[in-house]
C-alpha positions as CSV (number, residue, x, y, z in Angstrom):
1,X,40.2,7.9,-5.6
2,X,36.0,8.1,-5.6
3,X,34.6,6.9,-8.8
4,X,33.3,10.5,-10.0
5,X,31.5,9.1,-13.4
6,X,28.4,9.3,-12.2
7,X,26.7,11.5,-9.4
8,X,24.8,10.2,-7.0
9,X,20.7,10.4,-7.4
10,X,19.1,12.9,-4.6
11,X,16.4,10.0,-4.5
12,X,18.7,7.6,-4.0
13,X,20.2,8.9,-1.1
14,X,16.6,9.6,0.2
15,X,15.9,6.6,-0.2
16,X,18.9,4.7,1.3
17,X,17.9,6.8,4.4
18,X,13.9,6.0,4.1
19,X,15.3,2.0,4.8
20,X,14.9,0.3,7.6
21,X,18.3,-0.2,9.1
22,X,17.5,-3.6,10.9
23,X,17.3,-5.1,7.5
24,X,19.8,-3.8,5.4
25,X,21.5,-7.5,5.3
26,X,18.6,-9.2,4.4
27,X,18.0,-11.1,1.2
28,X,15.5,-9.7,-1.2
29,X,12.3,-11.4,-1.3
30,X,11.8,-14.5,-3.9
31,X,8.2,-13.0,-4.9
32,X,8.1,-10.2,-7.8
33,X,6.5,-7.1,-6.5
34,X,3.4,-7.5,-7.6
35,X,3.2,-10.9,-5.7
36,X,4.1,-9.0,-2.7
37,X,1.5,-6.5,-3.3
38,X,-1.3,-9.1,-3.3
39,X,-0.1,-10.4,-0.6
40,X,-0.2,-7.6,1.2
41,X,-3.6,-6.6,-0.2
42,X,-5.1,-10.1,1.3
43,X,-4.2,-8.6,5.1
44,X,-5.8,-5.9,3.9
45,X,-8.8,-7.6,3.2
46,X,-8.8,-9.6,6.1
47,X,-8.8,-6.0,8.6
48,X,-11.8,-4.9,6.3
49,X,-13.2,-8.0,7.4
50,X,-12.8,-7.9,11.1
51,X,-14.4,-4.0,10.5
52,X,-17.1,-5.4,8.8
53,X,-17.7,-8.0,11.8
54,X,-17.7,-5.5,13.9
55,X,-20.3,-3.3,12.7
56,X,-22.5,-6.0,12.8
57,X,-21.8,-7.3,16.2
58,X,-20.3,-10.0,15.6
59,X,-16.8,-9.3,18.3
60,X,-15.8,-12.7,18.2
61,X,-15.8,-13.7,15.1
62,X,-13.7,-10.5,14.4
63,X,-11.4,-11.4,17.4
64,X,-10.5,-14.6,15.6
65,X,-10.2,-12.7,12.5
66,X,-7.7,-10.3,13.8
67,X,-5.8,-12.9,15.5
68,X,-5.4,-14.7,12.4
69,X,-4.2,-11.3,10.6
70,X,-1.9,-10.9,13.1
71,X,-0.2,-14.3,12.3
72,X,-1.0,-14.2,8.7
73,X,1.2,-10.6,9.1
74,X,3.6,-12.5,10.7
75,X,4.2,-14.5,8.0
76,X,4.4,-11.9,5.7
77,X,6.8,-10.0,7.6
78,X,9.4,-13.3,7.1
79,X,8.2,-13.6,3.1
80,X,8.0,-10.1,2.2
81,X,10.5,-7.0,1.5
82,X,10.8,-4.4,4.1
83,X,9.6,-1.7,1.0
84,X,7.0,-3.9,0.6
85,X,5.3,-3.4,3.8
86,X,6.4,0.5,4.7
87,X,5.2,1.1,8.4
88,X,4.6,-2.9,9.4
89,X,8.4,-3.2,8.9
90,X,9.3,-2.0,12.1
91,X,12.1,-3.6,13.6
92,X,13.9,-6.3,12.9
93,X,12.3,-9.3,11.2
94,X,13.2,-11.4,14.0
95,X,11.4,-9.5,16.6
96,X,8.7,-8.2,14.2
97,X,7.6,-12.0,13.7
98,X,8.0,-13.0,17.0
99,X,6.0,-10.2,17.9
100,X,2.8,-10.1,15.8
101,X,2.9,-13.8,16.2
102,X,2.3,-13.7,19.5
103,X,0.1,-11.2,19.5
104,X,-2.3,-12.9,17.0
105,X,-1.9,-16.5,19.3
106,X,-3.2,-13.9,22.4
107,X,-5.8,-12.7,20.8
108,X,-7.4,-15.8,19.3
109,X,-6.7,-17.5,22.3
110,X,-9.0,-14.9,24.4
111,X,-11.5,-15.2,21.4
112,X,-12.2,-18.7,21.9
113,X,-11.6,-18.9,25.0
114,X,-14.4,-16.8,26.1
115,X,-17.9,-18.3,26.8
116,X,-20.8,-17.3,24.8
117,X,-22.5,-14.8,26.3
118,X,-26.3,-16.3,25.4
119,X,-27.4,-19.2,27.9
């Protein structure tokens, strides 16, 4: 017989649904919350950045700043609750790493690999 003490939450239903269901079976993250929010805020800072490089026409150096995001966000996505990071959670964490990792490795790659374009 259901344990009828105590009614489920409407929130917490909502909620269980809101999860992403690639990570259900994953531990919880050993930083506190707010730990994971500064962390999160520092890729954050790090997009301002390549926006600010941008506007002053400085592409590469923003290419190797996003491609550094990317990996920094790949890290992240291993150290950091699913919660945490709302819409970057998107898959798995498995194929979420894999995937902005190499992402970030393209991109810096075809940052630095480009000559300048002064002579």
């Amino acid at each position: 017989m259901p344990n009828r003490s105590r009614p489920a939450r409407i929130g917490d239903a909502r909620q269980r649904l809101l999860d992403n269901p690639h990570d259900r079976n994953n531990p919880p993250s050993r930083f506190s919350r707010s730990v994971q929010y500064v962390l999160l805020g520092l890729f954050g800072l790090m997009l301002l950045a390549v926006l600010a490089l941008l506007l002053v026409d400085r592409w590469r150096r923003a290419s190797v700043m996003l491609g550094s995001a990317m990996i920094y966000l790949a890290v992240l996505r291993l150290l950091l609750d699913s919660r945490v990071l709302g819409v970057l959670a998107v898959r798995s964490r498995k194929f979420d790493t894999a995937f902005t990792a190499v992402i970030g490795i393209i991109i810096l790659w075809i940052a630095v690999s480009v000559d300048p374009l002064t002579s």
